[in-house]
C-alpha positions as CSV (number, residue, x, y, z in Angstrom):
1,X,-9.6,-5.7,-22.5
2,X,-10.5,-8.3,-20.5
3,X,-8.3,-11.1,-18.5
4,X,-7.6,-13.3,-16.1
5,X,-4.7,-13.1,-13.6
6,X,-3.2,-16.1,-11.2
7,X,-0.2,-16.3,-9.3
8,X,2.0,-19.0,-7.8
9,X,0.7,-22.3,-9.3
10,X,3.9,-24.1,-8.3
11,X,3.1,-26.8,-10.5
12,X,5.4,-30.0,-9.6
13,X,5.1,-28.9,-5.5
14,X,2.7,-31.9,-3.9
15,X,0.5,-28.8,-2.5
16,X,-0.3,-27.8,-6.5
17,X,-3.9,-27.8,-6.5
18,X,-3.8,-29.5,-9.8
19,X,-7.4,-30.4,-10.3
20,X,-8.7,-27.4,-9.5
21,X,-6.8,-25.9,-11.7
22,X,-7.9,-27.8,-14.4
23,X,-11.4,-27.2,-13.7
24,X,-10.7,-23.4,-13.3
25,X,-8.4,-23.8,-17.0
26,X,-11.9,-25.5,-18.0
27,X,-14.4,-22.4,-17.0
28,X,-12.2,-19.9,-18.2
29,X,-14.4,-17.3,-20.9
30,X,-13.6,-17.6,-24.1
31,X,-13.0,-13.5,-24.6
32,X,-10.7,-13.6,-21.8
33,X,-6.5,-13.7,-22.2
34,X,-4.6,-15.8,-19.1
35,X,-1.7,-14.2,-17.0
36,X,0.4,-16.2,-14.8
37,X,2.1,-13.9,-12.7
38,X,5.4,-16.3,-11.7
39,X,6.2,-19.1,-9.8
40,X,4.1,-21.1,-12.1
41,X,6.7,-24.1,-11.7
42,X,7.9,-25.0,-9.0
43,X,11.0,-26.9,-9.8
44,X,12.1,-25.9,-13.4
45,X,14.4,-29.1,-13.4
46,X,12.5,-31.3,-11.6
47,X,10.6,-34.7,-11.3
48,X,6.6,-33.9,-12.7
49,X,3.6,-35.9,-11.9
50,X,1.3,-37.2,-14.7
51,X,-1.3,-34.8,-13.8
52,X,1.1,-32.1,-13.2
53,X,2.3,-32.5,-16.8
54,X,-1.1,-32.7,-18.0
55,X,-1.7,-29.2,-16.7
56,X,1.3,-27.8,-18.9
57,X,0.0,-29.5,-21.7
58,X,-3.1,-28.4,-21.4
59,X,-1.7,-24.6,-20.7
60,X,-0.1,-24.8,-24.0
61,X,-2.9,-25.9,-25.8
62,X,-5.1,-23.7,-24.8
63,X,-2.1,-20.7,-25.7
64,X,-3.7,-21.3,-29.3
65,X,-6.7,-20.1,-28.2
66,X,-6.5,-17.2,-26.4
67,X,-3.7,-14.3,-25.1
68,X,-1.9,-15.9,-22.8
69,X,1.2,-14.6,-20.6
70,X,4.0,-16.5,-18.6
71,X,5.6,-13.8,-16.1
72,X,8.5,-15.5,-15.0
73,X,9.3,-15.4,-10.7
74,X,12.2,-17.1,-8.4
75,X,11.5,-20.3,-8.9
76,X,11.2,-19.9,-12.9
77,X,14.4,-18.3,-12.1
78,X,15.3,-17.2,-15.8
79,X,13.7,-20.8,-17.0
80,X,11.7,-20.4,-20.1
81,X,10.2,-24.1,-21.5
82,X,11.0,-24.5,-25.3
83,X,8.5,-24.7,-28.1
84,X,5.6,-23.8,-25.7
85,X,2.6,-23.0,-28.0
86,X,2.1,-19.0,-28.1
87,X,2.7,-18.8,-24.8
88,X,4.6,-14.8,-24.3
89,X,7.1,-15.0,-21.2
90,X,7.8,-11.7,-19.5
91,X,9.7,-10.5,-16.6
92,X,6.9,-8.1,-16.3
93,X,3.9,-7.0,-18.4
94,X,1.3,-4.6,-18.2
95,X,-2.3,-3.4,-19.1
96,X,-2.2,0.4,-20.4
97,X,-1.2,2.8,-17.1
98,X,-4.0,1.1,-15.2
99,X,-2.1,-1.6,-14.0
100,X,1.6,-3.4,-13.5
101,X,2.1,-7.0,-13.3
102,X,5.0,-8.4,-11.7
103,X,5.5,-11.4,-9.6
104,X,6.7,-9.5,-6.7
105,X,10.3,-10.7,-5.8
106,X,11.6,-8.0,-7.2
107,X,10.5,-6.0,-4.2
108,X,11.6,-8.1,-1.8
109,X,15.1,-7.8,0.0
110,X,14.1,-9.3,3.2
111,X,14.3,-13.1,2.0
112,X,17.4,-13.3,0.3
113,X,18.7,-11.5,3.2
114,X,17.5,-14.4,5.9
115,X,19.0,-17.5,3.5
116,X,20.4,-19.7,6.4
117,X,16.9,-18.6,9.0
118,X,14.8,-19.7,5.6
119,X,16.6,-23.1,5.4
120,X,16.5,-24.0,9.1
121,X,12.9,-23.3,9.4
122,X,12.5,-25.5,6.0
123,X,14.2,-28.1,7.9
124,X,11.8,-27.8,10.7
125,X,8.8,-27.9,8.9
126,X,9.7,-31.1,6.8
127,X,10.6,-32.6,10.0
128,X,7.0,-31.7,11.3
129,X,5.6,-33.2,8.4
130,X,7.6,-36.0,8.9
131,X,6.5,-36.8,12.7
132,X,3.0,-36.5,11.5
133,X,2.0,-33.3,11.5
134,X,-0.5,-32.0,8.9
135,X,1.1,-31.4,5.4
136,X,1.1,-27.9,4.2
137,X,3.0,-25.6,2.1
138,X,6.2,-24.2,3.6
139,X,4.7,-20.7,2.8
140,X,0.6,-21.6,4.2
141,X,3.3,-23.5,7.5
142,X,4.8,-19.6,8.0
143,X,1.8,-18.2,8.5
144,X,1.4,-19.3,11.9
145,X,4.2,-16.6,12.4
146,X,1.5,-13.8,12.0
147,X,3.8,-10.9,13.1
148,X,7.1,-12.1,11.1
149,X,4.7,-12.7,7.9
150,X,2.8,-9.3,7.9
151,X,6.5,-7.6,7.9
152,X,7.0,-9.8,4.6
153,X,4.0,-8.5,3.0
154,X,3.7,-4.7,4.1
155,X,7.6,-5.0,2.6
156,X,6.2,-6.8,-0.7
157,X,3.3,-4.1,-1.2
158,X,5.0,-1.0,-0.1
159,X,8.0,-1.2,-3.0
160,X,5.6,-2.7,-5.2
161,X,3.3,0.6,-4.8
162,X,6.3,2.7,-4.6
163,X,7.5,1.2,-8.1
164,X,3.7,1.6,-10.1
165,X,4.0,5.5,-8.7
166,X,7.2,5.7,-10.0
167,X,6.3,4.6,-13.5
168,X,2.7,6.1,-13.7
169,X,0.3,3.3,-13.0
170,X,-2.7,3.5,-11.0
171,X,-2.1,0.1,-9.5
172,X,0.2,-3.2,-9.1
173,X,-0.2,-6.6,-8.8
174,X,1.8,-9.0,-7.5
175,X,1.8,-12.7,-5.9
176,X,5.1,-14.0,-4.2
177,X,3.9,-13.8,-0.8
178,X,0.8,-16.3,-0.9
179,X,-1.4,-13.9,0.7
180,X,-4.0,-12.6,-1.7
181,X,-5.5,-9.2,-0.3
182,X,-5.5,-6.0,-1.9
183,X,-5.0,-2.6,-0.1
184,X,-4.6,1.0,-1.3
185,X,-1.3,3.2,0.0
186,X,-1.1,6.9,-1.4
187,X,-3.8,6.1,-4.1
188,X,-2.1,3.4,-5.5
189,X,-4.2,-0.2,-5.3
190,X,-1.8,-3.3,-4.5
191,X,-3.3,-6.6,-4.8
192,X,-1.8,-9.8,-4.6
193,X,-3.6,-13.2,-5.7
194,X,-2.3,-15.7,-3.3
195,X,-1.0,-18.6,-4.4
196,X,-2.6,-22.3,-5.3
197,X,-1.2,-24.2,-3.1
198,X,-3.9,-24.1,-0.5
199,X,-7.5,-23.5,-0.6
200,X,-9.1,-21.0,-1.0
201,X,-7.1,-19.8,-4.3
202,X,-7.5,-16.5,-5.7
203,X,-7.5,-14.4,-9.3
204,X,-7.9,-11.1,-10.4
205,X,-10.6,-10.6,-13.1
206,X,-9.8,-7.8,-15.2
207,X,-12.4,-5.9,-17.9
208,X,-12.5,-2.4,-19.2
209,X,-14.2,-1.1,-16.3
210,X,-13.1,-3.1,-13.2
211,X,-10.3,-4.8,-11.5
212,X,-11.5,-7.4,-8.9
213,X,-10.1,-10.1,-6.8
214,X,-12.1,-13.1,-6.4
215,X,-12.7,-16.5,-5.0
216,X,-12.1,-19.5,-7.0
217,X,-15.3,-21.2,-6.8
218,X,-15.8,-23.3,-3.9
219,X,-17.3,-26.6,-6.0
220,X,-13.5,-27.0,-7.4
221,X,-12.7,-27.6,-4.1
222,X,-13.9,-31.4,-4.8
223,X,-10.7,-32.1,-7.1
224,X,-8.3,-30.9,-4.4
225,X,-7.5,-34.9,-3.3
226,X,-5.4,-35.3,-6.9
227,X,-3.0,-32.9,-6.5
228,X,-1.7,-34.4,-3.4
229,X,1.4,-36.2,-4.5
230,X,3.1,-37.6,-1.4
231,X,6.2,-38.8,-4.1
232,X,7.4,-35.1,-4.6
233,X,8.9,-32.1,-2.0
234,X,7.9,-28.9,-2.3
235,X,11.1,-27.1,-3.7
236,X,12.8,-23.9,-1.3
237,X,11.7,-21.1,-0.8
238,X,12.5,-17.9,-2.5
239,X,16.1,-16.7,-2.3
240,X,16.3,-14.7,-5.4
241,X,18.5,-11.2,-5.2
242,X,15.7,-8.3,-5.5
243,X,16.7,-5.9,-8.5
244,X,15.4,-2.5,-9.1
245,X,12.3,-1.5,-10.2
246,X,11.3,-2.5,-13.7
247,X,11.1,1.0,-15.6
248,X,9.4,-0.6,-18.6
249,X,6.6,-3.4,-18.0
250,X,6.1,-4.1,-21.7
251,X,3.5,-4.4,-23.6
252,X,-0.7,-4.0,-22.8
253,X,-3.0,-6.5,-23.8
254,X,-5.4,-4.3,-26.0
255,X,-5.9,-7.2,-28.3
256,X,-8.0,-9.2,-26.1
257,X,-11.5,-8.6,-26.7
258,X,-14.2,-7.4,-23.7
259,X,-16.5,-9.8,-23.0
260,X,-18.3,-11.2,-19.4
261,X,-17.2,-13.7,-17.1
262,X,-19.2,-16.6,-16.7
């Protein structure tokens, strides 16, 4: 079983890395199903670019081609487009026991407990942006805040790893926090595959034998100028009510074939 995993395209959001996506949609093996771990759109409801749209039509074309899977996150926030090829949405999906895939806001309670600290320091930053400070995404901005931000990740990744242990898998993925890294607690992996919304991006390349997390090729970097679309705001950030852990993550993907990545 082999696949490909990305988190947190945020299509729509001016920081989408739109043509690098495309050329990434473009190198993708043909053996190989597609999961998009949540927060693939950014704003459900919202204004899209021309080449943002071209993205999701290009996503569903290419659903009648190959396994692909839409795990819904916060800012999906139940949304489900209609008549979208064979695209299969999910809350939360797996591969066997080896591994759990869920976008991650599940297990975190420390956002939607900060709601009015979250919307002040959104205010801030599209002030800064506005006074001419460099543009960034609200979530690459908070980073600065190295302490603050390593609290919201150990928080993401320790429930995460406590829910795979519950339900018997040998490791979790997640995105949500825009901070690809991977990390083992108690013999349980935990990797997270960033977020495209600044360079570099990350995805986890699954086959029968491995899982790793890799760099986007550095050449795609070239296409990053088009996804700049000073017209649109990034949408807030996550403020979504965590829920348990899922006891069931559905179905594996034993139907896609093995293959090699190019």
């Amino acid at each position: 079983m082999n696949a490909i995993i990305v988190s947190d395209l945020h299509i729509g959001s001016r920081y989408f890395q739109s043509g690098m996506f495309e050329r990434f949609l473009e190198e993708l093996p043909a053996d190989h199903g597609l999961i998009m771990n949540g927060d693939i759109i950014d704003a459900p409801h919202g204004q899209m670019a021309k080449s943002d749209q071209s993205v999701l039509d290009r996503i569903e074309k290419i659903s009648h081609q190959r396994q692909m899977v839409w795990i819904r996150g916060n800012h999906e926030n139940g949304y489900v487009p209609q008549n979208f090829g064979q695209v299969v949405f999910k809350r939360q999906y797996s591969i066997g026991n080896r591994l759990l895939i869920t976008h991650g806001d599940d297990f975190d309670d420390i956002m939607p407990r900060s709601r009015l600290f979250i919307k002040a320091f959104k205010l801030m930053h599209n002030l800064r942006v506005k006074l001419g400070g460099k543009p960034m995404h609200v979530a690459e901005y908070a980073k600065k805040w190295k302490s603050f931000y390593r609290v919201l990740r150990n928080h993401v990744a320790l429930n995460a790893v406590k829910c795979a242990a519950e339900n018997g898998y040998r490791a979790v993925t997640c995105g949500h926090t825009h901070y690809p890294e991977e990390v083992a607690f108690n013999g349980i992996r935990y990797i997270n595959t960033g977020a495209w919304t600044e360079f570099p991006a990350y995805y986890l390349h699954i086959t029968p034998d491995a899982m790793t997390l890799k760099q986007v090729d550095p050449s795609f970097v070239m296409q990053r100028a088009q996804s700049a679309h000073s017209d649109q705001m990034d949408s807030a950030l996550p403020s979504r009510k965590a829920s348990h852990c899922p006891a069931n993550a559905g179905p594996d993907l034993s139907k896609i074939a093995p293959g090699e990545p190019r």
